[in-house]
Rosetta silent file (secondary structure, phi, psi, omega in degrees, C-alpha in Angstrom):
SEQUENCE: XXXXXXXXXXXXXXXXXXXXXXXXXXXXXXXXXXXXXXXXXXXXXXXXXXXXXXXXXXXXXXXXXXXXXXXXXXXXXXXXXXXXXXXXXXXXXXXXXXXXXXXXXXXXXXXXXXXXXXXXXXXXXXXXXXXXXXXXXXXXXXXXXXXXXXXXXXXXXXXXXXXXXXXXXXXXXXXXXXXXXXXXXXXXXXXXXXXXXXXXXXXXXXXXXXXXXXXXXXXXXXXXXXXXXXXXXXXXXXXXXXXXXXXXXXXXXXX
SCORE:     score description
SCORE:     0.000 S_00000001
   1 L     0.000  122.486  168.659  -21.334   10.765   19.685 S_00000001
   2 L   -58.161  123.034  150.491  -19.970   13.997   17.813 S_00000001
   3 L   -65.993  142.004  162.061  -19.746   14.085   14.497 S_00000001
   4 L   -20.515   69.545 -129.196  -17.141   15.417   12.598 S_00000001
   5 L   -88.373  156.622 -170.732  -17.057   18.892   11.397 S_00000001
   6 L   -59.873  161.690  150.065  -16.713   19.333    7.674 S_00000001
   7 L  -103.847  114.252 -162.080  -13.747   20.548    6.201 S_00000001
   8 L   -59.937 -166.344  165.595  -13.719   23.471    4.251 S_00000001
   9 L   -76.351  -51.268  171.686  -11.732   24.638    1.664 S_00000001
  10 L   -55.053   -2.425 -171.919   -9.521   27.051    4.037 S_00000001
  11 L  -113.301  -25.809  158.099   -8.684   24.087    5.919 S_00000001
  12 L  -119.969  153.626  174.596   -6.922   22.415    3.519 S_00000001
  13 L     4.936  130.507 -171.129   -3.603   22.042    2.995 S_00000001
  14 L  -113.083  103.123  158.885   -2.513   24.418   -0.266 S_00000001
  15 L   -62.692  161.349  172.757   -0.128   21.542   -1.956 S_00000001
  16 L  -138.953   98.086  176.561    2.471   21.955   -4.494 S_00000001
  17 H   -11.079  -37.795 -172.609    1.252   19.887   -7.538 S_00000001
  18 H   -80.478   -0.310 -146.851    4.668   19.637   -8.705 S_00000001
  19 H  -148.743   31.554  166.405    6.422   18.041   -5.443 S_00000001
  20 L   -90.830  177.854 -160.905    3.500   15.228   -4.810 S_00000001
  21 L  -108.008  135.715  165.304    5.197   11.847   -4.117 S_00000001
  22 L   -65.394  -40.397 -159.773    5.093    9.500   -7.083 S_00000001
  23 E  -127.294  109.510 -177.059    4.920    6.112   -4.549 S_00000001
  24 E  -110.831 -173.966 -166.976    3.125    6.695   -1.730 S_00000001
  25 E  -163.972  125.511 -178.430    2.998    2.832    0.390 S_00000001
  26 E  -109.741  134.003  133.325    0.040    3.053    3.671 S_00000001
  27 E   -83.750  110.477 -167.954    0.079    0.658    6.504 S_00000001
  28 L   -90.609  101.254  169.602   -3.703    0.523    7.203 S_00000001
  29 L  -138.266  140.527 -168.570   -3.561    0.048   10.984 S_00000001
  30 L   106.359  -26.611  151.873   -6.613    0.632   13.433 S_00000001
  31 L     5.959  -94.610  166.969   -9.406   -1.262   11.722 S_00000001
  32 L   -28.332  -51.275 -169.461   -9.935   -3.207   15.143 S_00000001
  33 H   -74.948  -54.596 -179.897   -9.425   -0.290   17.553 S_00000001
  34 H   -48.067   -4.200  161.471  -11.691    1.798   15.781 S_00000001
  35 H  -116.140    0.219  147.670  -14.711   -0.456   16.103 S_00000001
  36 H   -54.595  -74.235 -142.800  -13.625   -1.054   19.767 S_00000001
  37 L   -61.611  -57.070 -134.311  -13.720    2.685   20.593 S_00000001
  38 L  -112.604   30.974  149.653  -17.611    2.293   18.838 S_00000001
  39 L    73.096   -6.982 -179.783  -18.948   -0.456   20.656 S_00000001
  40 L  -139.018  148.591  172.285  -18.905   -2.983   17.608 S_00000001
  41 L   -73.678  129.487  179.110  -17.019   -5.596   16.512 S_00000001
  42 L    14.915  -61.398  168.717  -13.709   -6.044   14.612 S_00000001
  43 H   -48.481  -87.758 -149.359  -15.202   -6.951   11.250 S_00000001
  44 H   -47.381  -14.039  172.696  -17.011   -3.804   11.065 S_00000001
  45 H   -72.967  -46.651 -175.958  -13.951   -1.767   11.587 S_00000001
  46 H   -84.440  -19.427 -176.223  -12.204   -3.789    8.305 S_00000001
  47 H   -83.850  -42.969  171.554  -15.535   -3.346    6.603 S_00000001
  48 H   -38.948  -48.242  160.071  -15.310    0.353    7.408 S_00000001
  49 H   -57.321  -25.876  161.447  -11.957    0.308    6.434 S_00000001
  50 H   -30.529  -76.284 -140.447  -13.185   -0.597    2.782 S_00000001
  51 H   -90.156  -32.223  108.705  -14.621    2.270    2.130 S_00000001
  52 H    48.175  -92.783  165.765  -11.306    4.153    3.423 S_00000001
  53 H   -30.094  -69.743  159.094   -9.814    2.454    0.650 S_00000001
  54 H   -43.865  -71.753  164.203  -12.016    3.886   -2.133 S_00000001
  55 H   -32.213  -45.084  161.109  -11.891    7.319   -0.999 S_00000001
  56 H   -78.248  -13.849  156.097   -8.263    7.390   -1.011 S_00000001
  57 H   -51.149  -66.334  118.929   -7.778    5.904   -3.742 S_00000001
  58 H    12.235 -104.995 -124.834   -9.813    8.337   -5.528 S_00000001
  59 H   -78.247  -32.172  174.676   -8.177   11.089   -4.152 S_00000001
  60 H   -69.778  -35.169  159.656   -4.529   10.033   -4.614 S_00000001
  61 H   -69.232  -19.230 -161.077   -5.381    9.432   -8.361 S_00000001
  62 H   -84.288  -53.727  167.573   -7.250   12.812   -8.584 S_00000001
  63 L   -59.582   -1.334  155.991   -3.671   14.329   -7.178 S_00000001
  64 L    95.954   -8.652  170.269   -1.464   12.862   -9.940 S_00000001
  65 L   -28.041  148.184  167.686    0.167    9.953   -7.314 S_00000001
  66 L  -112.972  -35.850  164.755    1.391    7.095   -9.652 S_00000001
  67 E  -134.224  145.550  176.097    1.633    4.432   -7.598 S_00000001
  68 E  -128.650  110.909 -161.344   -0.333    3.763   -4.522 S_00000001
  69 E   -94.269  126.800 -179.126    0.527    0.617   -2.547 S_00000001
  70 E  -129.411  163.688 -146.198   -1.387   -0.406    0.488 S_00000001
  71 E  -127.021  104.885 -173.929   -0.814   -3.095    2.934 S_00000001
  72 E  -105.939  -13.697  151.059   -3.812   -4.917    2.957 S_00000001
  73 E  -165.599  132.196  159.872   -3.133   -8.142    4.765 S_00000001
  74 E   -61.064  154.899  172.683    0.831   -9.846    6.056 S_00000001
  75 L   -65.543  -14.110 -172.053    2.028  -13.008    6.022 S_00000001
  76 L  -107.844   -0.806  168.104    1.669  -13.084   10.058 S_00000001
  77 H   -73.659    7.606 -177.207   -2.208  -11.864   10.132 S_00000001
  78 H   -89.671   15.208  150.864   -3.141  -14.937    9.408 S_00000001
  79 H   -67.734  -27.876  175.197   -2.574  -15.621   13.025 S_00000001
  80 L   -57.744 -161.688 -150.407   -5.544  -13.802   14.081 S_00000001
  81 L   -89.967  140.619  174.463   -8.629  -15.831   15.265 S_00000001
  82 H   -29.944  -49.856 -165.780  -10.119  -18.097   11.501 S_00000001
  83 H   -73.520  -30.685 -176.404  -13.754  -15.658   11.875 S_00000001
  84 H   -72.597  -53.058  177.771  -11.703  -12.623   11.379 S_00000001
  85 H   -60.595  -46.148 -179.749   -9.202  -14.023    8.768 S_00000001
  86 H   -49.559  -67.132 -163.504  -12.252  -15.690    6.813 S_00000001
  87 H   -51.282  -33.235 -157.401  -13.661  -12.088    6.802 S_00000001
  88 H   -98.150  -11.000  166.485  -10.864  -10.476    5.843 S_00000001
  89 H   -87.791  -21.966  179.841  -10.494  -12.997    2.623 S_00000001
  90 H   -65.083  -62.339  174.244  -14.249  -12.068    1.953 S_00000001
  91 H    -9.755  -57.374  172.478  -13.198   -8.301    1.679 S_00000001
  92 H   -66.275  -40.940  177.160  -11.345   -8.158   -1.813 S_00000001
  93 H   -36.100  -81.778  176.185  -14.464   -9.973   -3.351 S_00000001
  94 H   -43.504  -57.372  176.546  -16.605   -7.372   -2.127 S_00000001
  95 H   -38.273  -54.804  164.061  -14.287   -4.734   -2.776 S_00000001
  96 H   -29.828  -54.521 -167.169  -13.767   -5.707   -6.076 S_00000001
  97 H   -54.085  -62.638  167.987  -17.449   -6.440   -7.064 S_00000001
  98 H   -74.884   -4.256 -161.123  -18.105   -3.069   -6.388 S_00000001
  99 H  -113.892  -38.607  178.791  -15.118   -0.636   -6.706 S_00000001
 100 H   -38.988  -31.516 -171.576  -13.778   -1.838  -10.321 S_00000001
 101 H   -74.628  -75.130  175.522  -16.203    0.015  -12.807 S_00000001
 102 H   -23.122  -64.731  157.343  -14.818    2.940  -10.906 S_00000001
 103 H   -41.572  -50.589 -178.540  -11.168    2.368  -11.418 S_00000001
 104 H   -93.126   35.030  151.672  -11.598    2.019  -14.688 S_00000001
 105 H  -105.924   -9.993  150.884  -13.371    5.060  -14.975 S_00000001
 106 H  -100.333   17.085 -179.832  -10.517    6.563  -13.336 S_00000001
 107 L    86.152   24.540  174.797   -7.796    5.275  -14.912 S_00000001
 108 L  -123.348 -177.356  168.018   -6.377    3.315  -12.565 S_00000001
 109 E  -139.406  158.789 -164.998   -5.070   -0.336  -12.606 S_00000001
 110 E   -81.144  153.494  179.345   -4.769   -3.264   -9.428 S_00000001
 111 E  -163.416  133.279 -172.668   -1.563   -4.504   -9.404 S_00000001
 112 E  -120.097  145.343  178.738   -1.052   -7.264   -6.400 S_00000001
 113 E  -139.454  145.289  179.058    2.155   -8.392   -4.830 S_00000001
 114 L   145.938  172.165  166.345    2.068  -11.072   -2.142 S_00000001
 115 L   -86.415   66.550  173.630    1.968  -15.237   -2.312 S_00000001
 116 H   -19.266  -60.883 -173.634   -1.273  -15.320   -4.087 S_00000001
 117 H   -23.654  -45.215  179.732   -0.969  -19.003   -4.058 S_00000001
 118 H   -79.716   -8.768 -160.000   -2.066  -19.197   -0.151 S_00000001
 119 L   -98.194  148.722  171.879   -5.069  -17.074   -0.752 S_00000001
 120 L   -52.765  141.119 -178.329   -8.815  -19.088   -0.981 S_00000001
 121 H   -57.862  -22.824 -178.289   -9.159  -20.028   -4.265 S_00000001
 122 H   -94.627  -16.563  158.981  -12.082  -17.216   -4.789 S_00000001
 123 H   -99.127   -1.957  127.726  -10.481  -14.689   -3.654 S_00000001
 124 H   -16.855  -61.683 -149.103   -7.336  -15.555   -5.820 S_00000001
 125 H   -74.057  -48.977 -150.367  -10.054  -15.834   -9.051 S_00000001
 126 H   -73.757  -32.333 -166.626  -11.685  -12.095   -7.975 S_00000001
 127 H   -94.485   -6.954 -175.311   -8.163  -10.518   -7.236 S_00000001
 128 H  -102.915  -37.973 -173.980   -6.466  -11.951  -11.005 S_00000001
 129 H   -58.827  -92.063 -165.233  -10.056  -10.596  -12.414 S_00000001
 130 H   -29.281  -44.310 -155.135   -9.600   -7.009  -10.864 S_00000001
 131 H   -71.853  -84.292 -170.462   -5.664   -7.172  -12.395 S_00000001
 132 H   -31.503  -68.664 -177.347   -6.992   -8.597  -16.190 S_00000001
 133 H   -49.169  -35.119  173.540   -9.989   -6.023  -15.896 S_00000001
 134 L   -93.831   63.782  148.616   -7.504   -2.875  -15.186 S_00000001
 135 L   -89.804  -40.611  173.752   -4.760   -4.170  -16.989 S_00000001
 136 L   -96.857   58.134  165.006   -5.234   -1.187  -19.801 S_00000001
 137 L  -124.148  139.718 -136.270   -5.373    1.456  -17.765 S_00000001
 138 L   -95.411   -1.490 -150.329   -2.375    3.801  -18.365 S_00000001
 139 L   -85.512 -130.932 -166.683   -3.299    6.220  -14.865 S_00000001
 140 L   -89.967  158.337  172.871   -2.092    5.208  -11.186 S_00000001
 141 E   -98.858  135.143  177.224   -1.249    1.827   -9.769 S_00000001
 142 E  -102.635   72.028  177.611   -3.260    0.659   -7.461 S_00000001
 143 E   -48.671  107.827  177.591   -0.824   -1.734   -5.441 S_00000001
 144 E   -93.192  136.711  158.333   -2.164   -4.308   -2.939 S_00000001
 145 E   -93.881  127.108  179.546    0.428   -6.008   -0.666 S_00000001
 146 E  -134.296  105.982 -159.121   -1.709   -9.398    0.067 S_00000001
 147 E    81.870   -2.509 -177.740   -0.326  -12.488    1.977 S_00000001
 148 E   -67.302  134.412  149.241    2.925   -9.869    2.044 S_00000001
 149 L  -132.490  152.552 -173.333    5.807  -10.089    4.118 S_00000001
 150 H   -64.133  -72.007 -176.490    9.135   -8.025    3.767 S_00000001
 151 H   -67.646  -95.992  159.921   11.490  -10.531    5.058 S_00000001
 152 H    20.186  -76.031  170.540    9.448  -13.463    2.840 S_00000001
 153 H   -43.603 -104.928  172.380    9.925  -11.049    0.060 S_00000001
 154 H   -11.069  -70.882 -164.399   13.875  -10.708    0.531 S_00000001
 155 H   -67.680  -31.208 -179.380   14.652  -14.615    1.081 S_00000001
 156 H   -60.198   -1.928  179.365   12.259  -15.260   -2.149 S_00000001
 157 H  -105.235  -48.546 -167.748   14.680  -13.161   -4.220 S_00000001
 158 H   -67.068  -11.261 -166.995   17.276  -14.211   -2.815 S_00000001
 159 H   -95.231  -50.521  159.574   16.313  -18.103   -3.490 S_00000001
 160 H   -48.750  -50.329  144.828   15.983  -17.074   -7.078 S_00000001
 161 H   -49.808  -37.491 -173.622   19.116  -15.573   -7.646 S_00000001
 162 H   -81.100  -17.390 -152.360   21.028  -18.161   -6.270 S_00000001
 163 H   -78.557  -22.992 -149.845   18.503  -20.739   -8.075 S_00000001
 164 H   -95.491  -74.967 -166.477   20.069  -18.241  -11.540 S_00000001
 165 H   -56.203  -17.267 -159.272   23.557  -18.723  -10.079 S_00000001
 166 L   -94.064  -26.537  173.507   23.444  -22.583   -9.315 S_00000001
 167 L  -126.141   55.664  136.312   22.461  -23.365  -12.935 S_00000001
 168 L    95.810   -1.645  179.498   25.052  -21.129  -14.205 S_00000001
 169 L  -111.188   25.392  143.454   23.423  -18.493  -16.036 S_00000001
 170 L  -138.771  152.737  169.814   24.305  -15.856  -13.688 S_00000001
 171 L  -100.113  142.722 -179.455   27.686  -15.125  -11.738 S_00000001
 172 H   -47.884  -54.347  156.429   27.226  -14.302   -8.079 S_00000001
 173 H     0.075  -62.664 -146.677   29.914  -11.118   -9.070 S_00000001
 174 H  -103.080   12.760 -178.959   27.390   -9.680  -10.861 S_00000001
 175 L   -84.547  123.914 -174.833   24.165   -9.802   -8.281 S_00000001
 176 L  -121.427 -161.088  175.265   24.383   -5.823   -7.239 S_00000001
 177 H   -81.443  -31.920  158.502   21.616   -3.583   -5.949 S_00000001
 178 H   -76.638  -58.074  166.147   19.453   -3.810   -9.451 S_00000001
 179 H   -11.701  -52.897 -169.745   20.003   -7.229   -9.878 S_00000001
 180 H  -101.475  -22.677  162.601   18.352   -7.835   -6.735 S_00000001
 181 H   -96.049   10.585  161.306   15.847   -5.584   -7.145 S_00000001
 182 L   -84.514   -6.199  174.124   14.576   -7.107  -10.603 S_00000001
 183 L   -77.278  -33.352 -170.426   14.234  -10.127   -7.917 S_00000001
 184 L   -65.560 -165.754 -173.529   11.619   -8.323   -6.150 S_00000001
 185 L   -84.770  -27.303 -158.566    7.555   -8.331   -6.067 S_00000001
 186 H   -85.278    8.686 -149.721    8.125   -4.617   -6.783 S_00000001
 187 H   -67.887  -17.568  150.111   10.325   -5.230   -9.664 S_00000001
 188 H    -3.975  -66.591 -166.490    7.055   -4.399  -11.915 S_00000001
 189 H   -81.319   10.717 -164.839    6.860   -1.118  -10.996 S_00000001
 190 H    26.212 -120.946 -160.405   10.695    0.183  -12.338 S_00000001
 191 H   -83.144   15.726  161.460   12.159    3.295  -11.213 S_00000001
 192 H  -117.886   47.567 -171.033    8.811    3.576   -8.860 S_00000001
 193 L  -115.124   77.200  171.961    9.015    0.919   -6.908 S_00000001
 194 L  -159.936  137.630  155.819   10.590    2.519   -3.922 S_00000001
 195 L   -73.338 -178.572 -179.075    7.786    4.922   -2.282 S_00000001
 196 L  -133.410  -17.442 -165.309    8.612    8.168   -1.509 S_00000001
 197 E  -147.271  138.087  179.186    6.095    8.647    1.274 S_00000001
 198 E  -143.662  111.073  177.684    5.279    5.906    3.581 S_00000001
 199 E   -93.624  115.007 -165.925    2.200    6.514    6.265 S_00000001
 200 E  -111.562  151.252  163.402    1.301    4.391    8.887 S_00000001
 201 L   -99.653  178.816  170.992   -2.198    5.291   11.091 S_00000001
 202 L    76.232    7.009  165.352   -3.465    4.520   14.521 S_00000001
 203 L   107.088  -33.249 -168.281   -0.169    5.986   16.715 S_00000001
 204 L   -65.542  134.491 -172.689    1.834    2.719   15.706 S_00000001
 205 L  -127.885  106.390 -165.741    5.352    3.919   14.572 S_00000001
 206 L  -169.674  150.519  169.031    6.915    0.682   13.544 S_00000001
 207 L  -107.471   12.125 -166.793    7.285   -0.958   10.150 S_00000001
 208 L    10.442   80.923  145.418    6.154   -4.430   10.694 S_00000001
 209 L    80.049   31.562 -163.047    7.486   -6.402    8.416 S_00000001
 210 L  -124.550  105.004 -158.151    6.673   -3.916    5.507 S_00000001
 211 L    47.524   53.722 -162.479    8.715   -3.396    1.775 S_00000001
 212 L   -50.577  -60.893 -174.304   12.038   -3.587    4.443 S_00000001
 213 L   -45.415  -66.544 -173.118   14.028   -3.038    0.931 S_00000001
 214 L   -31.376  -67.840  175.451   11.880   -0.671   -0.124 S_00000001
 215 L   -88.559   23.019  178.269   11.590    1.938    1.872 S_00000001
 216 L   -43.332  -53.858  179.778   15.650    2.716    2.775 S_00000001
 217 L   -97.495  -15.397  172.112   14.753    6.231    1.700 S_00000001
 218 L   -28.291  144.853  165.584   11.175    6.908    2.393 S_00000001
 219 L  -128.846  125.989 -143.275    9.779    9.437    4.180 S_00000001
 220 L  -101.431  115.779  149.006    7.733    8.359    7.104 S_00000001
 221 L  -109.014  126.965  162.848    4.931   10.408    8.687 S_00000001
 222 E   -94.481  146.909 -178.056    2.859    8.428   11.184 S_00000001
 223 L  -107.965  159.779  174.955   -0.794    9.452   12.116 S_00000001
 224 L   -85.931  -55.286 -176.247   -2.540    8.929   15.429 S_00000001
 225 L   -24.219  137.193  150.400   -6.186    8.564   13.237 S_00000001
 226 L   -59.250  155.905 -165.152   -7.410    5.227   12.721 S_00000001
 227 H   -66.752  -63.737  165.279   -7.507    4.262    9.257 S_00000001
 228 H   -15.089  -22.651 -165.329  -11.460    3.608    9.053 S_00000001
 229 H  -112.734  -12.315 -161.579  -11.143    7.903   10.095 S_00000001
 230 L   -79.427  139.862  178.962   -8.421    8.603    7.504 S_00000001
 231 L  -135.929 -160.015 -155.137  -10.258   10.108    4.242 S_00000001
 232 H   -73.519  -68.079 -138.111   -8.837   12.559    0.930 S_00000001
 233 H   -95.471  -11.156  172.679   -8.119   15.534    3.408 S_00000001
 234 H   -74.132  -64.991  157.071   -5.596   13.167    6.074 S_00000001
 235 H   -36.528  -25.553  162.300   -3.898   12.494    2.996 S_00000001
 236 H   -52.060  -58.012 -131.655   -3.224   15.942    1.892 S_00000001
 237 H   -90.127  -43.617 -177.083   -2.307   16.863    5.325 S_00000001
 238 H   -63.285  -40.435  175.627    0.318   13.519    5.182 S_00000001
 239 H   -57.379  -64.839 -154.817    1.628   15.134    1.303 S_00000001
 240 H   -53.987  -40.207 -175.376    1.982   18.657    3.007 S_00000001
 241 H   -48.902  -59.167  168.597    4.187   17.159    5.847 S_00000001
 242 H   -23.505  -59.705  175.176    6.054   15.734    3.051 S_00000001
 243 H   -67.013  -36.712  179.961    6.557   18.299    1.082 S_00000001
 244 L   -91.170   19.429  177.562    8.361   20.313    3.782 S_00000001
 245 L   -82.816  177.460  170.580   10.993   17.115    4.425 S_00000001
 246 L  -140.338   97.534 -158.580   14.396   17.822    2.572 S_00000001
 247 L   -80.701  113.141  178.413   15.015   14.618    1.088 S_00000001
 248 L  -118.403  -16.853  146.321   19.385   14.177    0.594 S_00000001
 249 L    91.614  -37.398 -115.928   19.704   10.233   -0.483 S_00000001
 250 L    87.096  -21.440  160.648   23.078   10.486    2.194 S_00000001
 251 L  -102.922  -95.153  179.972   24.129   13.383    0.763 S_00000001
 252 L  -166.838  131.846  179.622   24.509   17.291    1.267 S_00000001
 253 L  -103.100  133.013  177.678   22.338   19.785   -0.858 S_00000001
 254 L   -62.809  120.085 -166.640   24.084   22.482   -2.299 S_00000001
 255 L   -85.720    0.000    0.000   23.517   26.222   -0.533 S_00000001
């Protein structure tokens, strides 16, 4: 098996600091194939993927990003087979255990969105822990979607508003497009909780079931790479794409 050749300096991507996307939002897809293609099994692909995480993480704070939301497990994976899904609740522990001193040596702080509620109670206590421990750090959000779904998300705002309207201390009249998005998981985040950039890996070009609200304006580059392959310099390469879209909201930029 070949390794990788390094990347140099000349190889990457010359960015322009001023034009990086405040929200960038990953679908982490490829875990699985990528320890297929190797001969090993499925866990080791999600463990790989760990370390993924950290490195981009890193790299997105080192590049001034403010918030970076990653989609770390849906409301439908817990269809996969109970040894994978056990593993994949083991993850955040471990992640945690180890990655936290770091964050807060970089500034950044966990922020979680998802039905918490459903999660094993220890990885609940380790994932409110990560949040508490980062809570004063002023630098990028590090946004997990966990237990997330899109659609989920939507009717739970929507069950709240009317839950507002039903005992009278809001009129339906006045539920708009802020309204409902002070309903959302994202409503946290204020004016950044819309991404700006939204990157899926592994070839998949689909959003499966991911911030559907959210991302109305995003701009989507898909990757072939498996995530477990994606590091610091895929990201760059994913900004630079970026950086040459010409983002118009619906409207028409003035020549």
């Amino acid at each position: 098996m070949f390794s990788k050749p390094k990347e140099t300096v000349a190889d990457q991507p010359a960015l322009d600091l001023a034009n990086i996307p405040a929200h960038i939002a990953i679908i982490m897809d490829g875990n699985g194939r990528w320890a297929k293609a190797r001969h090993l099994p499925r866990v080791a692909g999600h463990q790989q993927g760990m370390q993924t995480v950290k490195k981009v993480t890193i790299e997105a704070s080192r590049l001034g990003v403010k918030v970076l939301t990653l989609y770390a497990f849906s409301t439908e994976n817990w269809k996969r087979p109970s040894s994978e899904v056990n593993f994949l609740m083991q993850l955040p522990i471990k992640f945690f255990d180890t990655f936290v001193p770091e964050l807060i040596e970089n500034n950044v702080r966990v922020m979680v969105m998802g039905d918490l509620a459903a999660l094993p109670a220890p990885t609940q206590a380790v994932v409110k822990k990560a949040m508490a421990q980062t809570a004063s750090c002023t630098g990028m959000v590090l946004n997990f979607a966990l237990n997330y779904g899109g659609r989920a998300e939507l009717v739970r705002a929507a069950q709240a508003l009317a839950r507002q309207v039903e005992q009278g201390a809001l009129a339906a009249e006045a539920i708009d497009e802020a309204r409902f998005e002070q309903a959302l998981m994202t409503a946290p985040l204020g004016e950044l909780a819309a991404p700006d950039l939204l990157i899926r890996t592994s070839g998949e070009e689909r959003l499966s079931n991911f911030m559907l609200w959210q991302v109305a304006y995003s701009e989507f580059v898909f990757l072939d790479e498996h995530w477990p392959d994606f590091d610091g310099a895929s990201l760059r390469r994913a900004i630079e794409v970026f950086q040459h879209r010409h983002r118009r909201f619906g409207g028409l930029v003035n020549k």
